[in-house]
VODO-276111 format. One line per field, with one value per residue: residue number from 1; residue in three letters; x, y, z of N, C-alpha, C in turn. Coordinates in steps of 0.001 Angstrom, whole numbers, plus 500000, padded with zeros to 6 digits. Example, Ala and Ser with C-alpha at 12.3 -4.5 7.8 and 13.67 -1.06 7.14 Angstrom:
% residues 2
i <- c(1_2)
aa <- c(ALA_SER)
nu <- c(513190_512850)
nv <- c(494310_497750)
nw <- c(507800_507080)
cau <- c(512300_513670)
cav <- c(495500_498940)
caw <- c(507800_507140)
cu <- c(513200_512900)
cv <- c(496700_500030)
cw <- c(507800_507870)
//
This chain:
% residues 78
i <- c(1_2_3_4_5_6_7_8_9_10_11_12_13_14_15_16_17_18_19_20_21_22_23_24_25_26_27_28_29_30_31_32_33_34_35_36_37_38_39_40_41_42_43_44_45_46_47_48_49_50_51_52_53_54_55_56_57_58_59_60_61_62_63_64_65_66_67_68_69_70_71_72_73_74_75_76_77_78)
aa <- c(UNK_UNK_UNK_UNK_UNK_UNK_UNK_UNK_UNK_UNK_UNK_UNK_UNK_UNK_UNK_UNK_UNK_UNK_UNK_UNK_UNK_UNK_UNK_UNK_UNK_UNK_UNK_UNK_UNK_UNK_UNK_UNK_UNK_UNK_UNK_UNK_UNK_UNK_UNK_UNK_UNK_UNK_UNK_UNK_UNK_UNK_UNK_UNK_UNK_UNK_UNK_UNK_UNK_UNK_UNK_UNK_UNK_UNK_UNK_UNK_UNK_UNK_UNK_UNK_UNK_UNK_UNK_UNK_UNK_UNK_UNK_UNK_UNK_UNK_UNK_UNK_UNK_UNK)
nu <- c(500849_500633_501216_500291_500626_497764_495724_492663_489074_486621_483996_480576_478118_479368_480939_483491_486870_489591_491692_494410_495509_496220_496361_495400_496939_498306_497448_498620_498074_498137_498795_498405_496574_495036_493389_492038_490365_491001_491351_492089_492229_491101_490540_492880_492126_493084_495413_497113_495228_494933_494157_494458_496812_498172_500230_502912_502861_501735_502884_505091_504646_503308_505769_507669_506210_504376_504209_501653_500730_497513_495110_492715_490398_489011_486249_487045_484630_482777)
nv <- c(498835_502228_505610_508983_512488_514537_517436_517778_518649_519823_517515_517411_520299_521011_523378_524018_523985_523289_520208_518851_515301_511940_509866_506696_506016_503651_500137_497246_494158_491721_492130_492724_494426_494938_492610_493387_495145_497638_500162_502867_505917_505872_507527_508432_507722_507319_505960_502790_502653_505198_508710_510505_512362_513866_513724_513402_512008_509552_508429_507482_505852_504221_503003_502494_502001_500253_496534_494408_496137_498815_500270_503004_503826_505631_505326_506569_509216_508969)
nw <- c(500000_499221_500332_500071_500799_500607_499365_500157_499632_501766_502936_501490_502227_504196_504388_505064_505026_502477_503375_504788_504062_504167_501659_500081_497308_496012_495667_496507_494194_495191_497828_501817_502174_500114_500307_502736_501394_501173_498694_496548_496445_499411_502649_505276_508738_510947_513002_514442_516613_517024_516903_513632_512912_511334_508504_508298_510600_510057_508524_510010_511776_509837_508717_511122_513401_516196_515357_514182_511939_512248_510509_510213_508108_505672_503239_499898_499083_500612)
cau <- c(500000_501210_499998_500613_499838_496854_494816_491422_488207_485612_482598_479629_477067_480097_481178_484833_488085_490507_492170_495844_495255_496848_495316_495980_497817_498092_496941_499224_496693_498906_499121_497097_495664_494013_492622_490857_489283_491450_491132_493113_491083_490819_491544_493094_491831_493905_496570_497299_494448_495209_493382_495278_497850_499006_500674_504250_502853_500607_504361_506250_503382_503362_507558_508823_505096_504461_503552_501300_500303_496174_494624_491548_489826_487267_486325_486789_483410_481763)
cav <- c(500000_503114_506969_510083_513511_515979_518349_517490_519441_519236_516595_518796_521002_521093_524671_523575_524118_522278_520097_517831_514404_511385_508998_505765_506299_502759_499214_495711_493258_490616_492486_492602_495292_494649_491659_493999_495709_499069_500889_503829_507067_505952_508448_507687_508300_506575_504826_501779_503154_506778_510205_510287_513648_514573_512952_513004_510820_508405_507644_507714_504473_503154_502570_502507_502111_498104_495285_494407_498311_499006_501610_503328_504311_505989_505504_507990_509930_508780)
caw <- c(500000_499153_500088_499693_501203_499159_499954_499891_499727_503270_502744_500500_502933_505812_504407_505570_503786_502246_504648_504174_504187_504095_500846_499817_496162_495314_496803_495563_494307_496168_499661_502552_502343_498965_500533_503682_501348_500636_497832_496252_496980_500732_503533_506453_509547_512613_512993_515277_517247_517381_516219_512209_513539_510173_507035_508935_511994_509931_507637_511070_511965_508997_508276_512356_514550_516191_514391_513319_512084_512267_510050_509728_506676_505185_501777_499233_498598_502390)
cu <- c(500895_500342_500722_499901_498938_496031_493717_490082_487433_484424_481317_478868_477927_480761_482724_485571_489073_491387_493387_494835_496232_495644_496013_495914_497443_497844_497836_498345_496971_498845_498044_496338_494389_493272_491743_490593_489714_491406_492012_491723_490783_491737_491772_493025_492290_494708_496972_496362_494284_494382_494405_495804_498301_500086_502217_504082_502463_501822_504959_505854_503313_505302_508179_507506_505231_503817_502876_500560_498326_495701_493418_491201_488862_487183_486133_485436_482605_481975)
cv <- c(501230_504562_507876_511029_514529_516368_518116_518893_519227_518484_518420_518988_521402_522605_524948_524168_523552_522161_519158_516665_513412_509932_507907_505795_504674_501127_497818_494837_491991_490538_491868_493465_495602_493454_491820_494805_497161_499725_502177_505063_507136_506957_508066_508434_508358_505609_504123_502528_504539_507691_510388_512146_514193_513398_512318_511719_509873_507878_506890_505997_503617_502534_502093_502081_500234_497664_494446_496151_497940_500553_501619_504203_504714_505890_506277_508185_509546_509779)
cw <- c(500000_499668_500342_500611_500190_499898_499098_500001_501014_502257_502156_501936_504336_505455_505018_504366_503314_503170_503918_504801_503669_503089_500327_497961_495265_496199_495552_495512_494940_497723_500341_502472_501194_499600_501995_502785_500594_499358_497833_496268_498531_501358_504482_507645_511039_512181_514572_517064_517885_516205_514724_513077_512887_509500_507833_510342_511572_509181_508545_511601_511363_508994_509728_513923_514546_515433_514640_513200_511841_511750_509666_509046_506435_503685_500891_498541_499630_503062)
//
């Protein structure tokens, strides 16, 4: 699984403003994470049971956080 940082738009009628986010780029059709389900467009919302803190903490989690890593997702356009 791969992802990237972009700046997203807020959900429609929330009158918000574009916020950084941390999105999943690309998904291996081999991995695991293609086989829970992930998808490319997903945003990520927590990591290994934590509030998602910004693009630099959710990398920091993914590459150096314990193992097995736990992430939560939302799917792009929910």
């Amino acid at each position: 699984m791969r992802v990237e940082e972009k700046d997203l738009p807020p959900p429609p009628g929330t009158g918000g403003s574009m916020r950084s986010c941390t999105v999943v780029t690309r998904v291996s059709e081999d991995g695991q994470a293609h086989g829970q389900g992930v998808q490319t467009g997903c945003v990520m919302v927590g990591v290994n049971g934590e509030q998602y803190l910004g693009h630099a903490h959710a990398v920091a989690a993914l590459k150096h956080g314990r193992r097995p890593v736990t992430v939560r997702l939302r799917r792009a356009g929910v």
